[in-house]
ZAFIPA-100096 format. One record per atom (N, C-alpha, C, CB): x, y, z; residue in one letter. Coordinates in steps of 0.1 Angstrom, whole numbers, padded with zeros to 4 digits, always signed. Atoms other than C-alpha are relative to their C-alpha. Glycine has a CB too. Layout:
BEGIN
XYZA ...
//
This chain:
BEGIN
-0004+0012+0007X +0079+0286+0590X -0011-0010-0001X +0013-0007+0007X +0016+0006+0004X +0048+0267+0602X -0011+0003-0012X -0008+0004+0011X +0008-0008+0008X +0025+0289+0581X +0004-0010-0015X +0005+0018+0000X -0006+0002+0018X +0050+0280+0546X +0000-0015-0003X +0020+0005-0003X +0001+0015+0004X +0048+0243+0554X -0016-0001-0001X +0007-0012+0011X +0017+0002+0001X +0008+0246+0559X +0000+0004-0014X -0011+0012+0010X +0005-0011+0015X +0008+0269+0524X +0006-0015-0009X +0011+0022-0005X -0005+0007+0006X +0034+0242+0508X -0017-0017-0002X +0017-0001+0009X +0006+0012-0005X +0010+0210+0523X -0015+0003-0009X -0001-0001+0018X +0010-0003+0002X -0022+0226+0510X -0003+0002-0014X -0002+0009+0007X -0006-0005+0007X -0005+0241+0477X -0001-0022-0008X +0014+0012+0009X +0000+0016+0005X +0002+0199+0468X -0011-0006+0003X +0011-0010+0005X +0011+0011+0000X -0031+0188+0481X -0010+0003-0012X -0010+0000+0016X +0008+0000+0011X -0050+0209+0455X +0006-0006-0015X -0005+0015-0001X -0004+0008+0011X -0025+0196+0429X -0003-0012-0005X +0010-0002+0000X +0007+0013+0000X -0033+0162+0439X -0011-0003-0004X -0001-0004+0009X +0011-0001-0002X -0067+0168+0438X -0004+0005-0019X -0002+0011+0015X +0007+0000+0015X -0068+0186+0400X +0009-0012-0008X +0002+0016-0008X -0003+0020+0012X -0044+0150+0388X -0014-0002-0001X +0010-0020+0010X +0012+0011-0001X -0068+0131+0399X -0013+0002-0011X -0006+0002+0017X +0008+0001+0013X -0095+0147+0378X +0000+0001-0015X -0006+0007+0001X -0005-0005+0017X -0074+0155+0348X -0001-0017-0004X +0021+0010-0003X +0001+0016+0004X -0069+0113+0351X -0011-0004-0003X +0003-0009+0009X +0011+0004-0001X -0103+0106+0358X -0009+0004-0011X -0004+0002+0011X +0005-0002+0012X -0115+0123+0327X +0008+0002-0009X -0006+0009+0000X -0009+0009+0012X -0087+0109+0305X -0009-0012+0000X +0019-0005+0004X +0004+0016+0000X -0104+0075+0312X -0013+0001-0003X +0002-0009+0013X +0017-0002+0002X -0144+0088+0311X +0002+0004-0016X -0011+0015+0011X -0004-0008+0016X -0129+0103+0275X +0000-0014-0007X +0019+0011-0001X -0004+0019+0006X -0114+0064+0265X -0010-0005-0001X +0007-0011+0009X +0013+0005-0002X -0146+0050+0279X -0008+0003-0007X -0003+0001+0009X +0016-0008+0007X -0169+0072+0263X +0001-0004-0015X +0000+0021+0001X -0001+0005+0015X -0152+0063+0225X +0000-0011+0000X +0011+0004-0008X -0003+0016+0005X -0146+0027+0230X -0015-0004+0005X +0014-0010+0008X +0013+0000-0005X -0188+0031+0244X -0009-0002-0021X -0004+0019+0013X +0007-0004+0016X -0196+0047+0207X +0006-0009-0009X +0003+0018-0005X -0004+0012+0010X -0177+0019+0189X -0009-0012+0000X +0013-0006+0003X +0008+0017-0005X -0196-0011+0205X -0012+0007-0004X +0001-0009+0020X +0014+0004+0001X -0230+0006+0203X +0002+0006-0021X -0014+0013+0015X +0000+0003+0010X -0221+0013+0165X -0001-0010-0006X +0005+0004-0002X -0003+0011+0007X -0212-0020+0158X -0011-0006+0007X +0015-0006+0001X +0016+0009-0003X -0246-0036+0176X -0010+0007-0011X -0009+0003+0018X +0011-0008+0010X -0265-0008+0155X +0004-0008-0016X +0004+0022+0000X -0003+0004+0007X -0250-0020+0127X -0004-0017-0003X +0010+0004+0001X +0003+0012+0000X -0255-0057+0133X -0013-0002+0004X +0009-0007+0007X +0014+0002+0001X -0291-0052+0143X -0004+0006-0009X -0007+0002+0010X +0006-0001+0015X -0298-0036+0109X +0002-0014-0006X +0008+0013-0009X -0005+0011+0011X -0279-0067+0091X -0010-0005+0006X +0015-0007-0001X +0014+0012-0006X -0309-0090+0115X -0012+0004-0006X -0005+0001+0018X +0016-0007+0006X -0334-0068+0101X -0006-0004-0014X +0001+0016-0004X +0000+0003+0020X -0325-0069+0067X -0001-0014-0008X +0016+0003-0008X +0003+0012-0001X -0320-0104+0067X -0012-0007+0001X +0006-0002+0008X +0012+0003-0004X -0353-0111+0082X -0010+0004-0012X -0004+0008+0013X +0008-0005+0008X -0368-0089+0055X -0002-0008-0016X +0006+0012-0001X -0004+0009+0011X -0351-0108+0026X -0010-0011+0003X +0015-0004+0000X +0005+0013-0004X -0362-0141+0043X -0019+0001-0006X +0003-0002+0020X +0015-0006+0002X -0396-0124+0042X -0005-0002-0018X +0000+0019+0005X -0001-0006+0007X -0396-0111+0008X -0004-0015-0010X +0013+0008+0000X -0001+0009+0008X -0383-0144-0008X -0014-0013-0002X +0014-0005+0005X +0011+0006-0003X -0415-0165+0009X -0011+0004-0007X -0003+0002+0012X +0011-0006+0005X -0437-0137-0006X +0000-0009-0016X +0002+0017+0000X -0005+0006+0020X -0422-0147-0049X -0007-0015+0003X +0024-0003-0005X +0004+0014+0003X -0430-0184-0037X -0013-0001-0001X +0004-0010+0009X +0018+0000+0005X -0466-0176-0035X -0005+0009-0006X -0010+0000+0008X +0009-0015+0011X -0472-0147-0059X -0001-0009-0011X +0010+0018-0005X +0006+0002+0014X -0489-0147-0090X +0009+0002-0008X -0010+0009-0004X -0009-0005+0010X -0467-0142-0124X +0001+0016+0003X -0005-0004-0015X -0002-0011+0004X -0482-0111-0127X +0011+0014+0017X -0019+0004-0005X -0003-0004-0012X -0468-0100-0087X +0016-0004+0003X -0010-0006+0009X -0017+0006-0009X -0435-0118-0089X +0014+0012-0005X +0008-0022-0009X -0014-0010+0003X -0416-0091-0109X +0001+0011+0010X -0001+0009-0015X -0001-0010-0011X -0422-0061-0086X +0004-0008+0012X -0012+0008+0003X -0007+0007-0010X -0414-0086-0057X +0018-0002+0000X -0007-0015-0003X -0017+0000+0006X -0381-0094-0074X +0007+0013+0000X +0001-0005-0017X -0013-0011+0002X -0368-0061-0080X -0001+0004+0016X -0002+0015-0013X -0002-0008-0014X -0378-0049-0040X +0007-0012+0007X -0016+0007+0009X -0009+0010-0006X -0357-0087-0030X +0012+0006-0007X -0003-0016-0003X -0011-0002+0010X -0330-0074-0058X +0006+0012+0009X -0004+0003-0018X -0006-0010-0003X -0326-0039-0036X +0004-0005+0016X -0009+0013-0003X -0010+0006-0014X -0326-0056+0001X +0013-0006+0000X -0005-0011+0006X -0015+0006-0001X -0300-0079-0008X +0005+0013-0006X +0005-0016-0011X -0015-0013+0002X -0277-0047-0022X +0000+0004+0017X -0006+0020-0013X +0001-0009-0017X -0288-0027+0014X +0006-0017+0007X -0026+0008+0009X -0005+0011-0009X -0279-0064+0032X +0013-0001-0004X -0008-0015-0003X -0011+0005+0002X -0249-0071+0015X +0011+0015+0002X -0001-0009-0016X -0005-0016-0007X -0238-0028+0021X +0006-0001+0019X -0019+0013-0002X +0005+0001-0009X -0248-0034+0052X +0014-0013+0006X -0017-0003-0004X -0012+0012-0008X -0225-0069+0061X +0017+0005-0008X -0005-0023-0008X -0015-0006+0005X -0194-0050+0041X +0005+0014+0008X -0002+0005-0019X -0003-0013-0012X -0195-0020+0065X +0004-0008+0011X -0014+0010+0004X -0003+0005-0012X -0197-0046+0091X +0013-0006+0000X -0011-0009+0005X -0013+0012-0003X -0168-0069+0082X +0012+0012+0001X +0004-0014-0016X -0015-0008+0001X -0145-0037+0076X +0000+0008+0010X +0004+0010-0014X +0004-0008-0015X -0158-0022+0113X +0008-0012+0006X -0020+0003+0007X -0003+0008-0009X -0149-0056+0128X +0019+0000-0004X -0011-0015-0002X -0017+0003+0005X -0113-0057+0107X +0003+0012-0001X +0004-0007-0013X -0007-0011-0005X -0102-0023+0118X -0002-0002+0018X -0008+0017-0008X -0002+0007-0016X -0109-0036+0154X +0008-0009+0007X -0010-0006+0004X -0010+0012+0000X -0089-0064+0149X +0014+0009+0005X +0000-0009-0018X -0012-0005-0001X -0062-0041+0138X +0010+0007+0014X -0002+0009-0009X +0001-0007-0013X -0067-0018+0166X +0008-0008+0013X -0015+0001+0003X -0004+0013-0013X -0063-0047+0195X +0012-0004-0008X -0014-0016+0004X -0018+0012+0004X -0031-0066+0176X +0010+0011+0001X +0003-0010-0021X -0010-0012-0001X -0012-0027+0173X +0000-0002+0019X -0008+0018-0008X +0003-0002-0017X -0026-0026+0216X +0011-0016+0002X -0023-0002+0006X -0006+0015-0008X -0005-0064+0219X +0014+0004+0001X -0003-0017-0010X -0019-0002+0000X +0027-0050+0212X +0008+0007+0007X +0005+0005-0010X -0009-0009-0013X +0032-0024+0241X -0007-0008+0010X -0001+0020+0002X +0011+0004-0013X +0010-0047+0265X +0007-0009+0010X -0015-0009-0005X -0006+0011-0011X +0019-0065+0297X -0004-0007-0004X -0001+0000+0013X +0003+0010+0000X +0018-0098+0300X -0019-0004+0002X +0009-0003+0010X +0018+0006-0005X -0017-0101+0317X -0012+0012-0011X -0003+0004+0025X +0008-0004+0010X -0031-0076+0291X +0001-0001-0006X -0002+0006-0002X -0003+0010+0008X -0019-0094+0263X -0010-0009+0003X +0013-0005+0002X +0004+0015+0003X -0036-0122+0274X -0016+0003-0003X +0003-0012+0015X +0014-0005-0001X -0071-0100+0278X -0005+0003-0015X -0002+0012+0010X +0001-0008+0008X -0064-0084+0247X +0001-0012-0016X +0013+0012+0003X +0001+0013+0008X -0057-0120+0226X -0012-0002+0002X +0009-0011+0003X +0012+0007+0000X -0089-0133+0238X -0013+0008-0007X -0002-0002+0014X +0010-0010+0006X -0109-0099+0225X +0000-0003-0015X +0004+0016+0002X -0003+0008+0012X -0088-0109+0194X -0007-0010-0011X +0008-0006+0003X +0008+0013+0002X -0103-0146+0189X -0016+0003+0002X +0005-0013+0013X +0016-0004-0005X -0139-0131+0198X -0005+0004-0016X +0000+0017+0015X -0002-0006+0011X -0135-0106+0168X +0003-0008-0011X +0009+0009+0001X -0006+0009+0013X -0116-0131+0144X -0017-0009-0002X +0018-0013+0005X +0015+0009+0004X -0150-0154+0153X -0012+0009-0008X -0009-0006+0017X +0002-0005+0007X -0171-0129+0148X -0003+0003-0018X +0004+0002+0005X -0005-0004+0015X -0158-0119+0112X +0001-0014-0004X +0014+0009-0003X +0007+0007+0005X -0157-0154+0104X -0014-0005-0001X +0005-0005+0001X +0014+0000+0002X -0193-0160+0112X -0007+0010-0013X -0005+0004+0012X +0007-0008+0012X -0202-0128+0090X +0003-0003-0012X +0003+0013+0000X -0005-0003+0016X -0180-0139+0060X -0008-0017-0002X +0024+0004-0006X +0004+0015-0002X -0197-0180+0066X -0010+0007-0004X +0001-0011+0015X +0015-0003+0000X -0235-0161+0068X +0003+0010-0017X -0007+0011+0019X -0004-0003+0013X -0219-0144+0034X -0003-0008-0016X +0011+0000+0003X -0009+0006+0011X -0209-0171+0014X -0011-0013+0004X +0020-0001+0003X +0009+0009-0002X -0241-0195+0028X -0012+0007-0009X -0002-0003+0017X +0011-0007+0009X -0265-0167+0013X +0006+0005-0019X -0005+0017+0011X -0008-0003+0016X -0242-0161-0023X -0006-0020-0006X +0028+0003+0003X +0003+0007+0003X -0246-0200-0024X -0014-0006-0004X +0006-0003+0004X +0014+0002-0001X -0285-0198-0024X -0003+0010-0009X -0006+0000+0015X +0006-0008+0010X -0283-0174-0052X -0010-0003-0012X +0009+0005-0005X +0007+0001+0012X -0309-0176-0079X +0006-0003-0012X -0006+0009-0002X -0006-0001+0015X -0300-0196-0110X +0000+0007-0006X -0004-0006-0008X +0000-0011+0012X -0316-0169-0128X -0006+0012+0000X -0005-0003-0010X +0003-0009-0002X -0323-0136-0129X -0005+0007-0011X +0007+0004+0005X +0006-0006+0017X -0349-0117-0155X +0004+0017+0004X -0025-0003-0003X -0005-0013+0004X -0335-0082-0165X -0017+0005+0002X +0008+0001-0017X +0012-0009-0001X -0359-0056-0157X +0006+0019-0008X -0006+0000+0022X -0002-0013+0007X -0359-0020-0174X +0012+0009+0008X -0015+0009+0000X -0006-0009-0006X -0329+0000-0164X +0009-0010+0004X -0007+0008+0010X -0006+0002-0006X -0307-0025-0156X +0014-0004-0010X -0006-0007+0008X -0010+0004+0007X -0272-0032-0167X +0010-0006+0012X +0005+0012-0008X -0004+0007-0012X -0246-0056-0153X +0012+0000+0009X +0000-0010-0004X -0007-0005-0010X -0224-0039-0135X -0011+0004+0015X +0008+0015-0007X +0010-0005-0009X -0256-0027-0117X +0002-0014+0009X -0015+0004-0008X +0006+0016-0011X -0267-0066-0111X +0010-0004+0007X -0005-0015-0008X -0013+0009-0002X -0230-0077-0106X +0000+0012+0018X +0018+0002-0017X -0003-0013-0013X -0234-0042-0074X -0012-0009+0008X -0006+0022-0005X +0010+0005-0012X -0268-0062-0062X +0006-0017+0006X -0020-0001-0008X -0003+0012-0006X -0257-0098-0058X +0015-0004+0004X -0004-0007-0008X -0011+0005-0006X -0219-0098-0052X +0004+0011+0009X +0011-0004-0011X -0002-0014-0010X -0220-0058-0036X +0018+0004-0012X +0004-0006+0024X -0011-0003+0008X -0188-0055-0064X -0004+0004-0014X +0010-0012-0001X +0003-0001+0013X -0197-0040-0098X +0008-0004-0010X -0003+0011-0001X -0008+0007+0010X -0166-0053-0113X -0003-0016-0003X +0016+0002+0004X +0000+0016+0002X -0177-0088-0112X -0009+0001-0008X -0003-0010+0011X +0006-0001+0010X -0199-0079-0139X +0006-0012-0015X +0002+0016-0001X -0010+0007+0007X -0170-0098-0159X -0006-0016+0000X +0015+0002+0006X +0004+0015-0003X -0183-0132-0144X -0015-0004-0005X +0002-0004+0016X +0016+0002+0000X -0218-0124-0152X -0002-0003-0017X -0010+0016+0007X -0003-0002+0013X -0207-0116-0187X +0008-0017-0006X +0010+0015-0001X -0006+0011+0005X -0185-0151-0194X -0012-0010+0005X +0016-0003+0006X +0014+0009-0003X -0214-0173-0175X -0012+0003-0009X -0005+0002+0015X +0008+0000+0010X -0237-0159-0201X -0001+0002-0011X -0005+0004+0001X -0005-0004+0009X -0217-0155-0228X -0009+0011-0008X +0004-0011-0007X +0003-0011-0001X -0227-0118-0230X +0017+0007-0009X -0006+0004+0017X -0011+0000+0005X -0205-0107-0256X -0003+0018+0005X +0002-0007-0016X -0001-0011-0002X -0217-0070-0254X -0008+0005+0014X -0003+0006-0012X +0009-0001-0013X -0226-0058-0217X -0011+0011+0003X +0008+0002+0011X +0011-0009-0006X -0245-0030-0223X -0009+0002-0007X +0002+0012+0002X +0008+0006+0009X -0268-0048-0246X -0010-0010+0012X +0011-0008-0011X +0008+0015-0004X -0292-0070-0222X -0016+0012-0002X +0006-0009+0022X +0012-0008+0001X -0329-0066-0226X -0010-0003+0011X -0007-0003-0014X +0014+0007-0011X -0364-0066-0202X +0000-0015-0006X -0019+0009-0003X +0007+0016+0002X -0371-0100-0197X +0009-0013-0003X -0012+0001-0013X -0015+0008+0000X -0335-0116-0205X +0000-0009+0013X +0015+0012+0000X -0005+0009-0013X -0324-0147-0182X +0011-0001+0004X -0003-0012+0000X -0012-0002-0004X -0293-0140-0166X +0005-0011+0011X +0000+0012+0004X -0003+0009-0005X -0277-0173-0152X +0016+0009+0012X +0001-0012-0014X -0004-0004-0007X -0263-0157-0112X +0011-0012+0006X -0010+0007+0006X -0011+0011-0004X -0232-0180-0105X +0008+0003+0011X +0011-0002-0011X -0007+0001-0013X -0215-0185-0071X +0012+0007-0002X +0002-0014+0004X -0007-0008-0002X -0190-0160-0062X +0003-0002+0012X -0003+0010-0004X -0001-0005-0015X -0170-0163-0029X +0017+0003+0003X -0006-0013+0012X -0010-0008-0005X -0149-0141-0014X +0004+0003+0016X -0002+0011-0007X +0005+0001-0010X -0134-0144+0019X +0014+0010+0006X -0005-0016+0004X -0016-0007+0001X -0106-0127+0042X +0001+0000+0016X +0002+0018-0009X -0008+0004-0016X -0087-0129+0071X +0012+0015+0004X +0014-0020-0003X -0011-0009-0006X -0068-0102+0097X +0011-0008+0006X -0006+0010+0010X -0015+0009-0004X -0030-0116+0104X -0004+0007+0012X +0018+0003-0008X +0002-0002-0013X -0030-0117+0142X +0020-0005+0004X -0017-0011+0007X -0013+0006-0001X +0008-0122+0159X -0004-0017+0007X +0010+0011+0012X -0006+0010+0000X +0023-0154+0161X -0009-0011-0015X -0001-0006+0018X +0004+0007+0013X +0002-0167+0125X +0011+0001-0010X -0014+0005-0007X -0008+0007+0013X +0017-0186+0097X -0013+0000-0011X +0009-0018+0003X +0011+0007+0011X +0002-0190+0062X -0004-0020+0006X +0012-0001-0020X +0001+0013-0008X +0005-0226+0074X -0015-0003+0006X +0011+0001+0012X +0016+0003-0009X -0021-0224+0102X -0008+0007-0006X -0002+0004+0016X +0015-0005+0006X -0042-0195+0083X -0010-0015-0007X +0005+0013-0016X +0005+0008+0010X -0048-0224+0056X -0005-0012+0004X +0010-0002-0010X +0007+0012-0008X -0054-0253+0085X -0014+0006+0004X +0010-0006+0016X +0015-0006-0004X -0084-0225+0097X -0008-0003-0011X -0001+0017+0003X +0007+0003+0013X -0099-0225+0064X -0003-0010-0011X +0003+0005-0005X +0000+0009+0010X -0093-0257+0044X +0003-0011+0006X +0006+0003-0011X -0002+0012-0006X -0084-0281+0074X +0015-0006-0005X -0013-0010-0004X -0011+0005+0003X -0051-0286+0058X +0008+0014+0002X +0000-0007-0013X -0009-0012+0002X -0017-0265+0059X +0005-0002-0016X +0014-0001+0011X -0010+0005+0017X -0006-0279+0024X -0007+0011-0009X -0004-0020-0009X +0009-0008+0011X -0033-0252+0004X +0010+0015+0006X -0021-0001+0004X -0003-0011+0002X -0011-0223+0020X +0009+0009-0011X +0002+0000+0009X -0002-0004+0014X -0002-0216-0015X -0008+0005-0007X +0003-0007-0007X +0014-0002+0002X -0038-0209-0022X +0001+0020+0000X -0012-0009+0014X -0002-0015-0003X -0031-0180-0003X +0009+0013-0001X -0001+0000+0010X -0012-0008+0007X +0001-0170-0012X -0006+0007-0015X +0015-0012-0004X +0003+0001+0012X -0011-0167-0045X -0013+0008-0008X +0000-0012+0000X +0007-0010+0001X -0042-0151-0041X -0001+0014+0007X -0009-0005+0002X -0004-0016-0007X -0024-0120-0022X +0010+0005-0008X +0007+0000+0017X -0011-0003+0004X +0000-0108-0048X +0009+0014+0005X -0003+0001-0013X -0003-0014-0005X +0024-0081-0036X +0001+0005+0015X -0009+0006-0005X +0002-0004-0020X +0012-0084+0005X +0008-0007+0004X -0015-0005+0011X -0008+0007-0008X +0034-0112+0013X +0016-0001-0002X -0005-0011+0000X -0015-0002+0000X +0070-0109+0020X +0008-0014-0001X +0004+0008+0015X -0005+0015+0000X +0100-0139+0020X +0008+0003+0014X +0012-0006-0016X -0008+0003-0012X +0119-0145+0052X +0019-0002-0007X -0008-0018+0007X -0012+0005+0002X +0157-0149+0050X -0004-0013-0007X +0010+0000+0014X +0002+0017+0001X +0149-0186+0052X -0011-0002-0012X -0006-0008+0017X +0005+0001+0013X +0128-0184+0022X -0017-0003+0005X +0010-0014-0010X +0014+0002-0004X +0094-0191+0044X -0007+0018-0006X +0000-0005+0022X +0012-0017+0001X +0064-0160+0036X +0006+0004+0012X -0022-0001+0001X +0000-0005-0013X +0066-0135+0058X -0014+0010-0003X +0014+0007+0005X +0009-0005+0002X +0034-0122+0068X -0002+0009+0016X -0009-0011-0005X +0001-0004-0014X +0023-0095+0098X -0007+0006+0006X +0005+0003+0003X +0019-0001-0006X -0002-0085+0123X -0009+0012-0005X -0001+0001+0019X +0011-0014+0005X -0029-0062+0114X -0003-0004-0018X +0012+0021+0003X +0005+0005+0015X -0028-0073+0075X -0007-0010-0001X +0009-0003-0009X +0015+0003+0004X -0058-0081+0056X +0005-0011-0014X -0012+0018-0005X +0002+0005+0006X -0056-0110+0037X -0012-0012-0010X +0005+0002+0005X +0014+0005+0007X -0081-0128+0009X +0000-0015+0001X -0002+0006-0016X +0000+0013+0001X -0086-0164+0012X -0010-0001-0008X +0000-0007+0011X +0012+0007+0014X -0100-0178-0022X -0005-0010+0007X +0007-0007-0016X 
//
């Protein structure tokens, strides 16, 4: 009988013993992907510094070139900004699938991870507004004008300066461009301010407060109603209903 309780005792210690590592490499497994997210998303954000820097660069060079040096200047500024603006659109839709991620994580979470998991939240939401602010600071510093060079058409240009080729439309009414696939070398294309901005619903947000984040008032959250057709729901009580993890656009 001694023996069967030694075999039994011995029998549960190695059990114990392979948990323990099946746990312990459940969590080096977790660790190891939520490792390869963060150094993606630095890799990513130290290209956008690069690129940036390069532009910055670039644009210095045009202020002191010659006529004959500013066109080739221009078209290698015309391809950074595309790679920059690629580049901050990968990043904002990395940071707003992170978002998602953490607000789905709030809804089975205890109390005190909740509270860790809100604060990662507000980190991320900053974040992504900083990227879509450093966006919509460099769109406003666009070039009155832009000279057509061989090969281009303005879906192309509308792909380098807004990163959208459909906005080609805006490039076309600002220059009353009746036919678009009509422009010639050397044409002056007047580049007009475009901004586009957007927000992940987090729990406990109202249009209300979205619209106090963005415009210092609640009264514009009609702005937003309005520019989401289709995403926002009504409440019994006739208020929007809006909910966490969705991606909304704020004009």
């Amino acid at each position: 009988m001694s023996q069967f309780f030694k075999s039994s005792q011995s029998f549960l210690g190695v059990l114990i013993v392979v948990a323990i590592l099946i746990i312990g490499g459940v969590i080096l497994f977790n660790n190891r992907d939520q490792g390869v997210v963060t150094e993606e998303a630095t890799s990513q954000s130290e290209q956008e510094e690069q690129k940036q820097s390069e532009v910055e660069d670039l644009k210095k060079k045009i202020e002191e070139a010659s006529p004959e040096e500013k066109g080739d200047l221009e078209k290698q500024l015309n391809e950074k900004q595309t790679e920059l603006s690629k580049l901050r659109k990968d990043l904002t839709t990395s940071l707003q699938n992170e978002i998602k991620d953490l607000t789905e994580k709030v809804q089975n979470a205890t109390a005190e991870e909740r509270k860790e998991l809100e604060k990662q939240i507000a980190e991320k939401q900053k974040e992504l507004g900083t990227l879509q602010d450093q966006k919509t600071t460099d769109e406003s510093g666009l070039p009155t004008e832009y000279s057509v060079v061989k090969g281009d058409h303005l879906w192309g240009i509308a792909t380098r300066f807004y990163n959208d080729g459909y906005k080609w439309t805006v490039l076309a009414a600002e220059n009353s461009i009746q036919n678009p696939d009509l422009i010639i070398p050397g044409q002056k294309i007047t580049i007009p301010e475009v901004r586009d901005r957007s927000y992940v619903v987090v729990k406990g947000d109202t249009l209300w407060g979205i619209s106090e984040k963005f415009y210092g008032t609640g009264f514009s959250w009609t702005s937003i109603r309005n520019a989401n057709p289709g995403k926002i729901g009504t409440l019994p009580n006739g208020n929007p209903l809006i909910v966490p993890g969705q991606v909304l656009k704020i004009p």
